[in-house]
MOPAC internal coordinates of N, CA, C and O (Angstrom, degrees):
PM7 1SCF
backbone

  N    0.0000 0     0.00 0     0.00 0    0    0    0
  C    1.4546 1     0.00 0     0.00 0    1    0    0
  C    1.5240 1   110.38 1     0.00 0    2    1    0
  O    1.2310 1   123.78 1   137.47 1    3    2    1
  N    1.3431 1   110.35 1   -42.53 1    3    2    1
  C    1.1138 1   112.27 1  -176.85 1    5    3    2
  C    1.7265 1   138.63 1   -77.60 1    6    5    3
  O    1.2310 1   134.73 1   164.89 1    7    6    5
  N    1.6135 1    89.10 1   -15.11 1    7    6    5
  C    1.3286 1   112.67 1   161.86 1    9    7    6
  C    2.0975 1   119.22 1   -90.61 1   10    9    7
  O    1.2310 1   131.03 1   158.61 1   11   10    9
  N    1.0926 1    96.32 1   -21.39 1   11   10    9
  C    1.6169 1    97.29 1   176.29 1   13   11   10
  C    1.8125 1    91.79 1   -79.95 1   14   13   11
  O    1.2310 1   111.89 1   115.01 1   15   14   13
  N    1.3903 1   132.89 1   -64.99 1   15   14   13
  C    1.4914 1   138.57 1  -146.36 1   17   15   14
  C    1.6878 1    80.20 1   -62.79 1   18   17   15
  O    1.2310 1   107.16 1   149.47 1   19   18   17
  N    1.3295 1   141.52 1   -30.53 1   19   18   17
  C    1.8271 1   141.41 1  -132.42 1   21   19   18
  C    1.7310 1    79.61 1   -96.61 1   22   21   19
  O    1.2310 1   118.83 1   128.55 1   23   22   21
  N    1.7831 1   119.83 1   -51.45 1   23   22   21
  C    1.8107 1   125.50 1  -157.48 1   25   23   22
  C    1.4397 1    94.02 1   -90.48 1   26   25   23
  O    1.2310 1   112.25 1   125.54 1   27   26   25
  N    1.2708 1   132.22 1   -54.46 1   27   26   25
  C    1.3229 1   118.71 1   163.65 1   29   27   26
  C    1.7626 1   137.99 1   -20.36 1   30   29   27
  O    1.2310 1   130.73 1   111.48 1   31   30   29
  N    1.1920 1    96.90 1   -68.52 1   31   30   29
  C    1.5624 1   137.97 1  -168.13 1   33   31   30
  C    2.1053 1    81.78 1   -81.16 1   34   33   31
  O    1.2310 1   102.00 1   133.29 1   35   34   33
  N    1.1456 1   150.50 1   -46.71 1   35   34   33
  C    1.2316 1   152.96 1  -176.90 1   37   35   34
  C    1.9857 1   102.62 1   -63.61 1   38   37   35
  O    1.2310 1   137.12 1   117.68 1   39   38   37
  N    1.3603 1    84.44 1   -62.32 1   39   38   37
  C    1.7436 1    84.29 1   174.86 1   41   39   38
  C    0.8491 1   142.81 1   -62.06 1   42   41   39
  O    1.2310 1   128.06 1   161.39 1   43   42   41
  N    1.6240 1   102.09 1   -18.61 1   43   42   41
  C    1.8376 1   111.19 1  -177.18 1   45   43   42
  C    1.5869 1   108.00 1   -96.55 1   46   45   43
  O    1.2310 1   122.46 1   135.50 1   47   46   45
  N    1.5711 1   112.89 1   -44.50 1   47   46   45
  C    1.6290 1   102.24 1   139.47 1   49   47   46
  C    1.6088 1   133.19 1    -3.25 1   50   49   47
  O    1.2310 1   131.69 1    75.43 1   51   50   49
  N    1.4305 1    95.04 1  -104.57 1   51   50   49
  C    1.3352 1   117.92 1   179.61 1   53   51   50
  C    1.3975 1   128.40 1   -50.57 1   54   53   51
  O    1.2310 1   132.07 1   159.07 1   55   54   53
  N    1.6974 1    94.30 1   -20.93 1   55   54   53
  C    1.9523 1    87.28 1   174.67 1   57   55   54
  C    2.0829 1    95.30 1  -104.05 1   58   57   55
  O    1.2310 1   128.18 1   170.65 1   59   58   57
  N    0.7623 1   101.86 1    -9.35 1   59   58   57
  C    1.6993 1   114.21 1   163.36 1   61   59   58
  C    1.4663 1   125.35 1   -52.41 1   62   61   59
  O    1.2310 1   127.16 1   106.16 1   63   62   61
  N    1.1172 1   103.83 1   -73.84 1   63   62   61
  C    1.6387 1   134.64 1   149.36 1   65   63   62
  C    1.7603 1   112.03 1   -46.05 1   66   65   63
  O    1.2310 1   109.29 1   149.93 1   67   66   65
  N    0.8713 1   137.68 1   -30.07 1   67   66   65
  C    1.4336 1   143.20 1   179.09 1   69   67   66
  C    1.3088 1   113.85 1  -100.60 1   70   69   67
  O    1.2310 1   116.61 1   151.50 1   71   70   69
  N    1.3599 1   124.04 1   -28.50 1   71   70   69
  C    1.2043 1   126.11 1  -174.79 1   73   71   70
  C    1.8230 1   113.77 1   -99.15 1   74   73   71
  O    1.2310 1   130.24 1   157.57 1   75   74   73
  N    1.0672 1    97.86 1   -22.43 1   75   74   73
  C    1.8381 1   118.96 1  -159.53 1   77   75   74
  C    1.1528 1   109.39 1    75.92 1   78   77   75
  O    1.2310 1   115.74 1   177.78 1   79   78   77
  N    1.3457 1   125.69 1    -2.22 1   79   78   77
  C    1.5293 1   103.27 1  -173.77 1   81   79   78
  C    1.5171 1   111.14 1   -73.06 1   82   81   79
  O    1.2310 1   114.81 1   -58.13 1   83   82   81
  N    1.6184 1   127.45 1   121.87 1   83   82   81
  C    1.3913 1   127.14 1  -171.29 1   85   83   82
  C    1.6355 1   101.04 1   -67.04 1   86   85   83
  O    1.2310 1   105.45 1   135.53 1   87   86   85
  N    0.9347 1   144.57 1   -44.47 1   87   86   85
  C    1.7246 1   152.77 1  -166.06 1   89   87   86
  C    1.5863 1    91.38 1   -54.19 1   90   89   87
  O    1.2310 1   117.66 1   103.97 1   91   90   89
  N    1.1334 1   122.06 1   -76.03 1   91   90   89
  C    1.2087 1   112.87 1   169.66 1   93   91   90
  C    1.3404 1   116.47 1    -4.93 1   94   93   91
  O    1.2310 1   123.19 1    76.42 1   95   94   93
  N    1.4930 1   111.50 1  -103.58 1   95   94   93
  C    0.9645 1   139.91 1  -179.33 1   97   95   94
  C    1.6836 1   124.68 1   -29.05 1   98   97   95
  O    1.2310 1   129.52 1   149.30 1   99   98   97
  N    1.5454 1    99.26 1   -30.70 1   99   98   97
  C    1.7674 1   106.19 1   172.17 1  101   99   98
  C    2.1439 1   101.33 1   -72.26 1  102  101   99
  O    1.2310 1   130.79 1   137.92 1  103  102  101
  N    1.5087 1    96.78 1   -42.08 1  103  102  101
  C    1.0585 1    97.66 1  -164.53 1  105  103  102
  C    1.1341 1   119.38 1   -69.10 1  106  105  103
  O    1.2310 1   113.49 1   174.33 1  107  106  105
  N    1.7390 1   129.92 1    -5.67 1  107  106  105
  C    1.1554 1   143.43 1   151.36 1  109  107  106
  C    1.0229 1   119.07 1   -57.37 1  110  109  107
  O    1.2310 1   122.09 1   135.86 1  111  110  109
  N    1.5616 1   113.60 1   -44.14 1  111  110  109
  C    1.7763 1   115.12 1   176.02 1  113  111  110
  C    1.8330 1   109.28 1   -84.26 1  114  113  111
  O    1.2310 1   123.56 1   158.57 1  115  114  113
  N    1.1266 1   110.79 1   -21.43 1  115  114  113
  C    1.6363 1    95.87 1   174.77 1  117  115  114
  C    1.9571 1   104.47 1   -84.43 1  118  117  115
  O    1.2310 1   114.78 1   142.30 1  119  118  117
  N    1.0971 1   127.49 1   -37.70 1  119  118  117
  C    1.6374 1   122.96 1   160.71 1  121  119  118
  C    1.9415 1    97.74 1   -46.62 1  122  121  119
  O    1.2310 1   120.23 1   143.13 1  123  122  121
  N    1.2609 1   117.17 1   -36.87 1  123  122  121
  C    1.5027 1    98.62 1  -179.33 1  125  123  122
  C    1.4697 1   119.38 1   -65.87 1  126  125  123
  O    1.2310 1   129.80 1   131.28 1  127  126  125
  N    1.3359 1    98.71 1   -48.72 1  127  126  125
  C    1.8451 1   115.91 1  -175.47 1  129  127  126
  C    1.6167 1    95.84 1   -43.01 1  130  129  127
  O    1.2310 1   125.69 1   112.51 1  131  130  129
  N    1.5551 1   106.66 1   -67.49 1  131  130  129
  C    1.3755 1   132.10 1  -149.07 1  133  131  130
  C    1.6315 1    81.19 1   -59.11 1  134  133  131
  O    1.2310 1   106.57 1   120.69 1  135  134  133
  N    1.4831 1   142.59 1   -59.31 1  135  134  133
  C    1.4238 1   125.85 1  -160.41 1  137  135  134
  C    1.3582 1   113.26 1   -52.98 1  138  137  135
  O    1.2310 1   121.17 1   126.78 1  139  138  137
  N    1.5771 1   115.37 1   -53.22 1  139  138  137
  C    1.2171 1   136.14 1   179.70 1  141  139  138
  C    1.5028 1   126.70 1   -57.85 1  142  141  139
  O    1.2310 1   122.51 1   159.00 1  143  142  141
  N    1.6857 1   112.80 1   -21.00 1  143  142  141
  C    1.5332 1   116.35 1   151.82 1  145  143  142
  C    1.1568 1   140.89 1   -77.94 1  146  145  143
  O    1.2310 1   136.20 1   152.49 1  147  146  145
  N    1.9788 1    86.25 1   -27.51 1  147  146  145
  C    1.8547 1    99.69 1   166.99 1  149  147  146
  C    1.5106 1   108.36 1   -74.52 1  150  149  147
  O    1.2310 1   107.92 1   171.26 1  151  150  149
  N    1.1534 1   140.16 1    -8.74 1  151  150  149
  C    1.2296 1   120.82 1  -152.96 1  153  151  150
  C    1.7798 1    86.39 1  -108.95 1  154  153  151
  O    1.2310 1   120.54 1   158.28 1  155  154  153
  N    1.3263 1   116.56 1   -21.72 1  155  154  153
  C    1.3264 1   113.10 1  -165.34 1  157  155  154
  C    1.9093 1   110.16 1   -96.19 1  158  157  155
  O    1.2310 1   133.97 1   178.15 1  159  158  157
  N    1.3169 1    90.60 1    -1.85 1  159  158  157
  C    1.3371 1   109.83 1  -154.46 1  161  159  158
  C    1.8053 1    97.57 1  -113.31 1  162  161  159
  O    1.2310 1   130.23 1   164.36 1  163  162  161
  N    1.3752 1    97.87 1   -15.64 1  163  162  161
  C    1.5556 1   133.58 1  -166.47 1  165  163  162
  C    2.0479 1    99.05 1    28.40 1  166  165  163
  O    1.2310 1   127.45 1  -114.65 1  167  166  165
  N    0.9084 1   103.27 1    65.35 1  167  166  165
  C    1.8102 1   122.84 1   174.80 1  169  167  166
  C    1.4295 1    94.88 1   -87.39 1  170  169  167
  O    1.2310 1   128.94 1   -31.46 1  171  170  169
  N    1.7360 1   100.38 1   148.54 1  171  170  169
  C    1.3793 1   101.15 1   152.59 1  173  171  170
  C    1.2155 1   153.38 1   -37.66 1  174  173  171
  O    1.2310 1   108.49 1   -58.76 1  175  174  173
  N    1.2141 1   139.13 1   121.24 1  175  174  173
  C    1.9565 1   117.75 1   173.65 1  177  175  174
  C    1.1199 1   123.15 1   -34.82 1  178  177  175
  O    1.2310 1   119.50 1   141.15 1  179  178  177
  N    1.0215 1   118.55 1   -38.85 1  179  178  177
  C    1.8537 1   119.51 1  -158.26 1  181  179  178
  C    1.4090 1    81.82 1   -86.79 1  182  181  179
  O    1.2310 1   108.46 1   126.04 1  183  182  181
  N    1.3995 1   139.19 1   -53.96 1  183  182  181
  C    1.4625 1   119.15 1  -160.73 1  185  183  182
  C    1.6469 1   117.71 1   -56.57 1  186  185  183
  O    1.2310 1   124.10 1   150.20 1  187  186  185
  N    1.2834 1   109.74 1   -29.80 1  187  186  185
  C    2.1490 1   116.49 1   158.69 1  189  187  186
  C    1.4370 1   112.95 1   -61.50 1  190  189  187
  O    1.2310 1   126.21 1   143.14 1  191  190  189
  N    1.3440 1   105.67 1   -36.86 1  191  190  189
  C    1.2411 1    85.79 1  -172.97 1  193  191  190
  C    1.4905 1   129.41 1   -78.48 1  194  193  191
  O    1.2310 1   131.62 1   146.25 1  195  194  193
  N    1.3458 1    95.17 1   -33.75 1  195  194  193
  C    1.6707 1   128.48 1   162.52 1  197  195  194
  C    1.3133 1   120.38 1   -42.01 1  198  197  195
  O    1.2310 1   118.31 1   118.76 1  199  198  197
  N    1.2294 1   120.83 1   -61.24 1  199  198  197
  C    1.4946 1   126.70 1   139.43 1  201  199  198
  C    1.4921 1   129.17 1   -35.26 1  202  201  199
  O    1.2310 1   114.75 1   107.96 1  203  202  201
  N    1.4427 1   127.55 1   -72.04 1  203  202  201
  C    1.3327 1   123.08 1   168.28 1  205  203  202
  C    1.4679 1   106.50 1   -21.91 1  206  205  203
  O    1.2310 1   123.38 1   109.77 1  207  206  205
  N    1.9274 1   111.12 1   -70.23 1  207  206  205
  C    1.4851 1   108.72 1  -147.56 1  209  207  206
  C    1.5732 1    99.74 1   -66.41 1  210  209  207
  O    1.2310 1   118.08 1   140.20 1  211  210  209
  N    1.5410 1   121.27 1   -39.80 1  211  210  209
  C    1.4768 1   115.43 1   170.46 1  213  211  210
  C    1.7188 1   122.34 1   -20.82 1  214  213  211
  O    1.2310 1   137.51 1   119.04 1  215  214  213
  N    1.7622 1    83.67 1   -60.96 1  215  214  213
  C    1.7839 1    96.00 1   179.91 1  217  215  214
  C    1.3394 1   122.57 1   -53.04 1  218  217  215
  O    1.2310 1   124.95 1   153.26 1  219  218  217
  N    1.1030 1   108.10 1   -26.74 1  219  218  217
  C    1.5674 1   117.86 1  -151.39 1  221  219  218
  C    1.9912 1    74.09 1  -104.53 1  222  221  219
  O    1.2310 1   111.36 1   129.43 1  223  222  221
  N    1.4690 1   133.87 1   -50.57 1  223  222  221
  C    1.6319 1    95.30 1  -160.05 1  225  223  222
  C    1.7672 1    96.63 1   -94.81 1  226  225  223
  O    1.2310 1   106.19 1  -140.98 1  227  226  225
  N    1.0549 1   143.25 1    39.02 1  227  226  225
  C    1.2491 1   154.27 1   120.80 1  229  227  226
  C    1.6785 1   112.43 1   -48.67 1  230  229  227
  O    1.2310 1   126.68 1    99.07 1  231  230  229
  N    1.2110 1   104.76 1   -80.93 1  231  230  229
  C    1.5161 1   116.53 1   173.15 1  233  231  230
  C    1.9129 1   106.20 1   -28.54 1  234  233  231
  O    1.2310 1   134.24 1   106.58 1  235  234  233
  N    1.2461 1    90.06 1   -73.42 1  235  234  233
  C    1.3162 1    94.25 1   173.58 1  237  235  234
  C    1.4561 1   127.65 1   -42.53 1  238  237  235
  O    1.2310 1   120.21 1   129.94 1  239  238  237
  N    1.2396 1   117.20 1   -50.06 1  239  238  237
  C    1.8804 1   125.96 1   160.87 1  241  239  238
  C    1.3099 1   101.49 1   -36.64 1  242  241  239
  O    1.2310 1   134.08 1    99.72 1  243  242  241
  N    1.3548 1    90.39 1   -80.28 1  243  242  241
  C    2.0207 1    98.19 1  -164.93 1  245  243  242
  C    1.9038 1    97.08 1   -40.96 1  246  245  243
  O    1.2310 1   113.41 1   119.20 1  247  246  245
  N    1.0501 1   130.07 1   -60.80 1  247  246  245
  C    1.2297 1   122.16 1   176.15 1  249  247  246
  C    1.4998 1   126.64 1   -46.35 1  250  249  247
  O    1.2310 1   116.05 1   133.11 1  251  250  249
  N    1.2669 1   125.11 1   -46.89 1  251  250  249
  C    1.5991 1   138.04 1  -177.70 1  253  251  250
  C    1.5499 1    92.14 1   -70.14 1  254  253  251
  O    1.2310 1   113.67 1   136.70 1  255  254  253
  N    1.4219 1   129.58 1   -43.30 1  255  254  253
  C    1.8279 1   125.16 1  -179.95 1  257  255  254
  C    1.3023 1   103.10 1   -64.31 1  258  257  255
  O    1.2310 1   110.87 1   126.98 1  259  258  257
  N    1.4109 1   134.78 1   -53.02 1  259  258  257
  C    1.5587 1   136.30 1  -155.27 1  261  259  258
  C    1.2178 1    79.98 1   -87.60 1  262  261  259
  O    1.2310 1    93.79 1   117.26 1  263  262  261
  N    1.4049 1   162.84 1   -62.74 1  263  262  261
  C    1.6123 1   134.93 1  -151.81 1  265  263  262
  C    1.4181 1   106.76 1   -85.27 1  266  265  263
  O    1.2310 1   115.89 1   171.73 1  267  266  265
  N    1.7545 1   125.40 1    -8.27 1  267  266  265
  C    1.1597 1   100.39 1   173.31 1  269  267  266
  C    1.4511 1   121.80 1   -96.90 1  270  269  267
  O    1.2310 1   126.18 1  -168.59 1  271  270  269
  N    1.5811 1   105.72 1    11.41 1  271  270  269
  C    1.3344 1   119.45 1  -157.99 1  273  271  270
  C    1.4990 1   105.90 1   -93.36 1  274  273  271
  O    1.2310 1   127.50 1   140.67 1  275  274  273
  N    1.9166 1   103.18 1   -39.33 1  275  274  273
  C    1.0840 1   132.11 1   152.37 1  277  275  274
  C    2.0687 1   137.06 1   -30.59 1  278  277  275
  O    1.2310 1   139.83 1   115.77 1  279  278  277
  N    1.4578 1    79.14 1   -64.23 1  279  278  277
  C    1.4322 1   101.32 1   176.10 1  281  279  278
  C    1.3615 1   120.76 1  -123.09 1  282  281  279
  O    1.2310 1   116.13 1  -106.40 1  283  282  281
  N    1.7559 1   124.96 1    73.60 1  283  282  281
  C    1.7826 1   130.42 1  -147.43 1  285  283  282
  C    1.5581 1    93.59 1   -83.41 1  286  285  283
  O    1.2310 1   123.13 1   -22.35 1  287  286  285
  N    1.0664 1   111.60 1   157.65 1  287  286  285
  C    1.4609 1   110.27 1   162.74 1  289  287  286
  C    1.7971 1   125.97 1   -44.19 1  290  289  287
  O    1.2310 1   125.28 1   -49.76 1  291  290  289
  N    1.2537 1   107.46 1   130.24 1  291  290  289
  C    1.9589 1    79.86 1   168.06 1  293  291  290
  C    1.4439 1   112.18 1   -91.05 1  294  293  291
  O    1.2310 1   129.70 1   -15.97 1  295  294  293
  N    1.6127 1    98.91 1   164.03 1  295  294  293
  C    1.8862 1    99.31 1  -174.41 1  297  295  294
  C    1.4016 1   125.84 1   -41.79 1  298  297  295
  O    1.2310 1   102.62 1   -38.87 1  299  298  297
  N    0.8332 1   149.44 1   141.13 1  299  298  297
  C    1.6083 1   120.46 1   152.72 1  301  299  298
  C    1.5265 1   113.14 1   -59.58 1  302  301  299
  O    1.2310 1   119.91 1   -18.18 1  303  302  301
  N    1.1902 1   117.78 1   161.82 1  303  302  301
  C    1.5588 1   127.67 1   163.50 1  305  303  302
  C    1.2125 1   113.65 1  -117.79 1  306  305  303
  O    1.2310 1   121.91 1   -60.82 1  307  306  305
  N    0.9517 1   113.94 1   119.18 1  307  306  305
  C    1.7197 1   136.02 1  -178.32 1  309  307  306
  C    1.6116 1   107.13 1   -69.90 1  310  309  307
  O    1.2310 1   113.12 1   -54.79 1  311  310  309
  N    1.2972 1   130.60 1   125.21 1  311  310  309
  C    1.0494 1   131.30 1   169.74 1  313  311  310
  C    1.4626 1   120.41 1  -106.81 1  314  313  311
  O    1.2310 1   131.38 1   -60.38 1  315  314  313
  N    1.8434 1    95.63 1   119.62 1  315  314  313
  C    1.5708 1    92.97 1   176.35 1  317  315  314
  C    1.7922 1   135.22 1   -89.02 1  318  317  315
  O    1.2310 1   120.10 1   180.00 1  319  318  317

């Protein structure tokens, strides 16, 4: 556990930090929290991880709704 939450939580960092994207970078520190509660909490693996990816395709929703809400399709125009 403690080695998956350590490479996880390392990658989302570091490509966070390298990329600027801040989301990243939180999501490195919430995979940190989340290892460090399972381990204290001594919970299953899959239940962190299960959680993380939840968080992360939430994030993603709320994001895919606000940019499409942003930028809607335009009509097509039918040509006669």
């Amino acid at each position: 556990m403690l080695i998956y939450g350590a490479l996880i939580t390392m990658l989302l960092l570091i490509s966070g930090l390298l990329s600027g994207i801040v989301r990243l970078t939180a999501y490195g520190l919430l995979s940190a929290i989340l290892a460090t509660a399972g381990i204290l909490a001594s919970l299953p693996d899959y239940y962190l991880f299960i959680v993380l990816g939840l968080i992360i395709m939430l994030v993603g929703g709320i994001l895919m709704i606000s940019f499409t809400r942003k930028y809607p399709l335009s009509p097509k125009v039918v040509e006669s």
